[in-house]
C-alpha positions as CSV (number, residue, x, y, z in Angstrom):
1,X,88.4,-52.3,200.1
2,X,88.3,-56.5,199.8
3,X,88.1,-57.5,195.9
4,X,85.2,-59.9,196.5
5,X,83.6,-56.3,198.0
6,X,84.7,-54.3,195.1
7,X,83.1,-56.9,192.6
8,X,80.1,-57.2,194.3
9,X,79.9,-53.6,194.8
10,X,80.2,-53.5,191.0
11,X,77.9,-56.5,190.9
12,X,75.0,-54.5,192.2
13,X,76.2,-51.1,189.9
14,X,75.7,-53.3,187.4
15,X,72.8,-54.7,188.2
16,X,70.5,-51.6,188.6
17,X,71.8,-50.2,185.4
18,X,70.7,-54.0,183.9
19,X,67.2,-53.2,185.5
20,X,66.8,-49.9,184.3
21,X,67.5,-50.5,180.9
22,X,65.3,-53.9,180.6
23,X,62.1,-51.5,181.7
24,X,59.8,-50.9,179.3
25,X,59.4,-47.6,180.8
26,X,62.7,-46.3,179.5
27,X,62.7,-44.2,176.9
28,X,65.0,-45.3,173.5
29,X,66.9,-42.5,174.2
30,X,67.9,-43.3,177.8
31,X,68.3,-46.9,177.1
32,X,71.2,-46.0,174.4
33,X,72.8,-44.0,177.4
34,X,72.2,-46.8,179.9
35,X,73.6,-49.7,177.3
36,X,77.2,-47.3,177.1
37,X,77.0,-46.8,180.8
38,X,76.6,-50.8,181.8
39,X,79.0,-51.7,179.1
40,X,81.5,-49.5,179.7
41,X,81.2,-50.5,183.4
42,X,80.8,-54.4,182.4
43,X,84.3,-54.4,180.3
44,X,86.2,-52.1,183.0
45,X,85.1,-54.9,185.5
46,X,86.3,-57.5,183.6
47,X,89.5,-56.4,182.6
48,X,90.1,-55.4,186.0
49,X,89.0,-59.1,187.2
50,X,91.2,-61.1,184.7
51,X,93.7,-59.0,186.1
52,X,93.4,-59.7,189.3
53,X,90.6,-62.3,190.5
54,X,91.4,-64.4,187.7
55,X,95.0,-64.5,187.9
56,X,94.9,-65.4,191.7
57,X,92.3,-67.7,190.9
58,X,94.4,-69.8,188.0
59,X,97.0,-70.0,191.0
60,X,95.1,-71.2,193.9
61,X,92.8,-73.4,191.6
62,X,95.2,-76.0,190.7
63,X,93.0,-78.9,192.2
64,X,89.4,-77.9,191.7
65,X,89.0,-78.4,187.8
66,X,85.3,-77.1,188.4
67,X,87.0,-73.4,189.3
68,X,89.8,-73.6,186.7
69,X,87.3,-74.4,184.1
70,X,85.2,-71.0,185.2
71,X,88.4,-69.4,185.1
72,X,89.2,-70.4,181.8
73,X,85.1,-69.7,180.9
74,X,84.9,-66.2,181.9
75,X,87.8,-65.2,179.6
76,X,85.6,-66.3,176.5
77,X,82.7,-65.5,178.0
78,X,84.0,-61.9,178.7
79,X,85.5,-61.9,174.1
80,X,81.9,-62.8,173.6
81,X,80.4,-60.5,175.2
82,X,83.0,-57.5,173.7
83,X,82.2,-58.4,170.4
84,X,78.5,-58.2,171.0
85,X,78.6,-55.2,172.4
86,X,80.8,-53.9,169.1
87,X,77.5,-55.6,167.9
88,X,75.2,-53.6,169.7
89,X,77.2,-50.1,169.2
90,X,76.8,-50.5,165.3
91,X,72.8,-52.2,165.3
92,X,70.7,-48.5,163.7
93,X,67.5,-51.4,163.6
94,X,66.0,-50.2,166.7
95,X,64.2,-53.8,166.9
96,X,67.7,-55.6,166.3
97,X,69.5,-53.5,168.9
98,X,66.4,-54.3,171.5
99,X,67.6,-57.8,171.0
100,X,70.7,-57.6,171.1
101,X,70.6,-55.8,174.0
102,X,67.8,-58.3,176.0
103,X,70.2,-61.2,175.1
104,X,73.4,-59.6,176.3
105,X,71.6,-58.2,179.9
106,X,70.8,-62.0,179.9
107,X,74.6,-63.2,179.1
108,X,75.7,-60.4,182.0
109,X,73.3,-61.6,184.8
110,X,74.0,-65.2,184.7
111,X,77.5,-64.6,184.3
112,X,77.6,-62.2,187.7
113,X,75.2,-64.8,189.4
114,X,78.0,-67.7,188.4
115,X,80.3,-65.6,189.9
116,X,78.8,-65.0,192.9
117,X,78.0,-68.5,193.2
118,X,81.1,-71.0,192.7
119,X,83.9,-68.5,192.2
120,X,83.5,-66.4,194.8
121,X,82.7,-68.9,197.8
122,X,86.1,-70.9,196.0
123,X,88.5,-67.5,196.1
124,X,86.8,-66.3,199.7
125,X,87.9,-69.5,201.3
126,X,91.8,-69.2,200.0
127,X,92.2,-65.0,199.9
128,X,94.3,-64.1,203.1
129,X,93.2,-60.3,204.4
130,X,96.2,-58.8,203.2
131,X,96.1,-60.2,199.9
132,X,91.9,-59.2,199.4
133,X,93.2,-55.9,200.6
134,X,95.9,-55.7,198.2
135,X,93.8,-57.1,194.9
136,X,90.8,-55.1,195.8
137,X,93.4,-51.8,195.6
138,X,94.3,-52.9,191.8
139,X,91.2,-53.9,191.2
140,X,89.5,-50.6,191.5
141,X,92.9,-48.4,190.0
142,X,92.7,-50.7,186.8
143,X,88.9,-50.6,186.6
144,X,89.0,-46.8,186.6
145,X,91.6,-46.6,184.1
146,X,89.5,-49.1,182.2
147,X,86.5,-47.3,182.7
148,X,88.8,-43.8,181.3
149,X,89.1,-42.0,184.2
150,X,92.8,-42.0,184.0
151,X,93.7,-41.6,180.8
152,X,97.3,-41.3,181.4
153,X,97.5,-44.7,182.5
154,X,95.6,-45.7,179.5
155,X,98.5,-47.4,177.9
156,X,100.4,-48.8,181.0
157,X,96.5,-50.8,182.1
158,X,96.7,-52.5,178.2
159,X,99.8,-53.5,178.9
160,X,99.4,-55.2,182.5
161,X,95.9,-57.3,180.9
């Protein structure tokens, strides 16, 4: 699979857990399962992406300072969003962790919707076939082993982020 079609595959993973656990339907107990669920998946992406996505961007994107500074965004914007969800994991306030958790579903969406609108188009025109191919392969092996589904690999993913 393409890498662009991986991440927006993710993308949309992402978003229906996003809208699931914004409902004020959802019970507290299911939105504690769904918060672990999207931000397990959201950190998996993202290490997977500034594995691959990001690295091939910082080397195509030598002229377009608009894309590099993205590039460079999305690595902070990915620390921030860790260390609000260490936040989030240790809030027992169930008003504070309601929140905490509406402002990082916020952070997430406009920070796949920026994605989706001035990296992507940017990486779609440069990526060569092959080279999609060969990123979106990586992409989904390290998001898996992000994500713990290969724990023996655990230490070798750490190592190539």
């Amino acid at each position: 699979m393409e890498i662009l079609d991986c991440m927006k595959a993710d993308h949309m993973r992402i978003r229906t857990i996003l809208a699931e656990l914004t409902s004020e339907f959802a019970s507290p107990e299911w939105k504690y399962r769904l918060f672990r669920d999207v931000s397990v998946l959201a950190e998996s992406h993202s290490k997977a992406k500034e594995a691959t996505l990001l690295r091939f961007a910082r080397e195509i994107s030598e002229e377009n300072m608009d894309v590099r500074a993205m590039i460079f965004k999305s690595y902070e914007k990915h620390a921030l969003m860790e260390e609000l969800v260490q936040k989030i994991r240790v809030t027992e306030d169930p008003e504070a962790w309601e929140a905490k958790v509406s402002v990082y579903c916020d952070w997430l969406e406009l920070h796949l919707r920026e994605e989706e609108e001035v990296l992507f188009p940017e990486i779609e025109a440069r990526l060569e076939a092959v080279e999609g191919l060969q990123l979106g392969e990586t992409y989904l092996r390290l998001r898996e082993i992000g994500m713990g589904h290969d724990p023996a690999h655990q230490l070798r993913f750490l190592s190539v982020v």
